[in-house]
VOZAGU-725621 format. One line per field, with one value per residue (C-alpha): residue number from 1; x, z, y. Coordinates in steps of 0.25 Angstrom, whole numbers. Example, Ala and Ser with C-alpha at 12.3 -4.5 7.8 and 13.67 -1.06 7.14 Angstrom:
REM residues 2
pos <- c(1 / 2)
c1 <- c(49 / 55)
c3 <- c(31 / 29)
c2 <- c(-18 / -4)
This chain:
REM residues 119
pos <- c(1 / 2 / 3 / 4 / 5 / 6 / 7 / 8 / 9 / 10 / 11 / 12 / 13 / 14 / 15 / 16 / 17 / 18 / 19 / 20 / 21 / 22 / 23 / 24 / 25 / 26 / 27 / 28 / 29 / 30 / 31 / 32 / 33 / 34 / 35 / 36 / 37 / 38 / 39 / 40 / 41 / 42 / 43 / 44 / 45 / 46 / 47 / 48 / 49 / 50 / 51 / 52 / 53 / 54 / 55 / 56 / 57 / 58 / 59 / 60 / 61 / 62 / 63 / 64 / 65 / 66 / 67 / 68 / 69 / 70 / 71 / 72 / 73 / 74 / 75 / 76 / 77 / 78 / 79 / 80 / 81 / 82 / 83 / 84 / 85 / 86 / 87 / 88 / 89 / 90 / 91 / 92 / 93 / 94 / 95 / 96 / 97 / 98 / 99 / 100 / 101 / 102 / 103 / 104 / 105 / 106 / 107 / 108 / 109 / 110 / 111 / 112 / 113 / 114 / 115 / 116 / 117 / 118 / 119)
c1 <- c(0 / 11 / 19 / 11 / 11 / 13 / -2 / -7 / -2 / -13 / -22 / -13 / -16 / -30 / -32 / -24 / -30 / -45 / -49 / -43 / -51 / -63 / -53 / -46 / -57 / -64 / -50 / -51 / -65 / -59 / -47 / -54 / -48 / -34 / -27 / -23 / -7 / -2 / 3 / -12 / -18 / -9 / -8 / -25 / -28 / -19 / -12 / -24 / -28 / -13 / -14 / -27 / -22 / -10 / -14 / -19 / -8 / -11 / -28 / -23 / -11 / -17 / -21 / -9 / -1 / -8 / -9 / 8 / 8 / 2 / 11 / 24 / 19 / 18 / 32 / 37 / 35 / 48 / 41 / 47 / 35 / 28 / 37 / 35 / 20 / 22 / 33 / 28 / 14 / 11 / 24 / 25 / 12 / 13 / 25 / 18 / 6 / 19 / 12 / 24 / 30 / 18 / 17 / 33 / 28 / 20 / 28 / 38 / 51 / 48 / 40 / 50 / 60 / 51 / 46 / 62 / 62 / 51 / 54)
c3 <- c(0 / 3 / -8 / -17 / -28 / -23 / -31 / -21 / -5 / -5 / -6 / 1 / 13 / 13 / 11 / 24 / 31 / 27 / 37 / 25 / 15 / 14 / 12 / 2 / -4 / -4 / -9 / -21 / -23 / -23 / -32 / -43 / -54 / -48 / -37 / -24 / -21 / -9 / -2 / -3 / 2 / 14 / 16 / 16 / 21 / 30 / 36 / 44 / 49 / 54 / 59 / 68 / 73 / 77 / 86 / 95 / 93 / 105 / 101 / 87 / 89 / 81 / 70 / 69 / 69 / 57 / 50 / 52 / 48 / 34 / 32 / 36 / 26 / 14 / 17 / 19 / 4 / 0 / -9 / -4 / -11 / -1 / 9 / 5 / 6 / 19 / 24 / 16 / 17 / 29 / 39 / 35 / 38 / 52 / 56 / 52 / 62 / 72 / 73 / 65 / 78 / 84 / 71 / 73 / 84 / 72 / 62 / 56 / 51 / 37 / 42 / 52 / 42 / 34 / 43 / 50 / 42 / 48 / 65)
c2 <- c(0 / 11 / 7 / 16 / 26 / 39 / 45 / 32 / 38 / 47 / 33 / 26 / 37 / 36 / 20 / 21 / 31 / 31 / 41 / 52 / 45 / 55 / 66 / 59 / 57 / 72 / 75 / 67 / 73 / 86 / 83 / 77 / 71 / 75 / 65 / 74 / 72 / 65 / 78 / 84 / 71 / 68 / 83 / 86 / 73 / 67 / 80 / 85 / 70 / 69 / 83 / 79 / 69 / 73 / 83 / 73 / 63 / 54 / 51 / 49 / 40 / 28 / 36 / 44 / 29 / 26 / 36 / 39 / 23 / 26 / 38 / 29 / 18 / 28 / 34 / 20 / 18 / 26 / 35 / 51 / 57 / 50 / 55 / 69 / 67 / 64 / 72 / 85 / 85 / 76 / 80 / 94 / 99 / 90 / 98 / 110 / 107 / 104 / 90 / 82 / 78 / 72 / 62 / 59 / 49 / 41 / 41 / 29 / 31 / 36 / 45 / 51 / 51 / 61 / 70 / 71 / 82 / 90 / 89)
């Protein structure tokens, strides 16, 4: 499954986390014909769940665990665009919120090294 073609990591995201579907899908509806990118998916859909949930880290420690899993499993792949989907789009706008450090505690070592950059 993670082994995918990067047009496919926005799917990959939503089959994984289904609580993003209806987003994904108004999305679509609003995009038509054309295919959002990665970076406008993960940044419009996943950035304010993580965001929520990470302002009260200790009731949503589960959800935060799985959802960092998923992110681990794409960047696991080796693909750096990938990477930059989730260090530019996803990291960079946690640190921005200054909630980057509260999500270093869920993170894999793939996804340390990629947000080393931003602590």
């Amino acid at each position: 499954m993670y082994d995918i073609h990067p047009d496919y990591w926005s799917d990959a995201l939503i089959d994984a986390l289904p609580e993003l579907r209806p987003g994904y899908r108004s999305m679509l509806d609003q995009w038509g014909r054309q295919s959002p990118g990665a970076h406008i998916v993960y940044g419009d859909l996943l950035n304010p769940l993580l965001i929520a949930l990470l302002k009260d880290v200790d009731r949503n420690r589960n959800e935060l665990s799985r959802i960092f899993g998923v992110l681990e499993k794409l960047a696991s792949n080796g693909d750096e665009h990938v990477k930059n989907v989730i260090g530019a789009t996803v990291f960079e706008r946690l640190a921005g919120e200054r909630l980057l450090q509260a999500a270093r505690g869920f993170m894999g070592p793939v996804l340390q090294e990629i947000a080393s950059p931003l602590y």
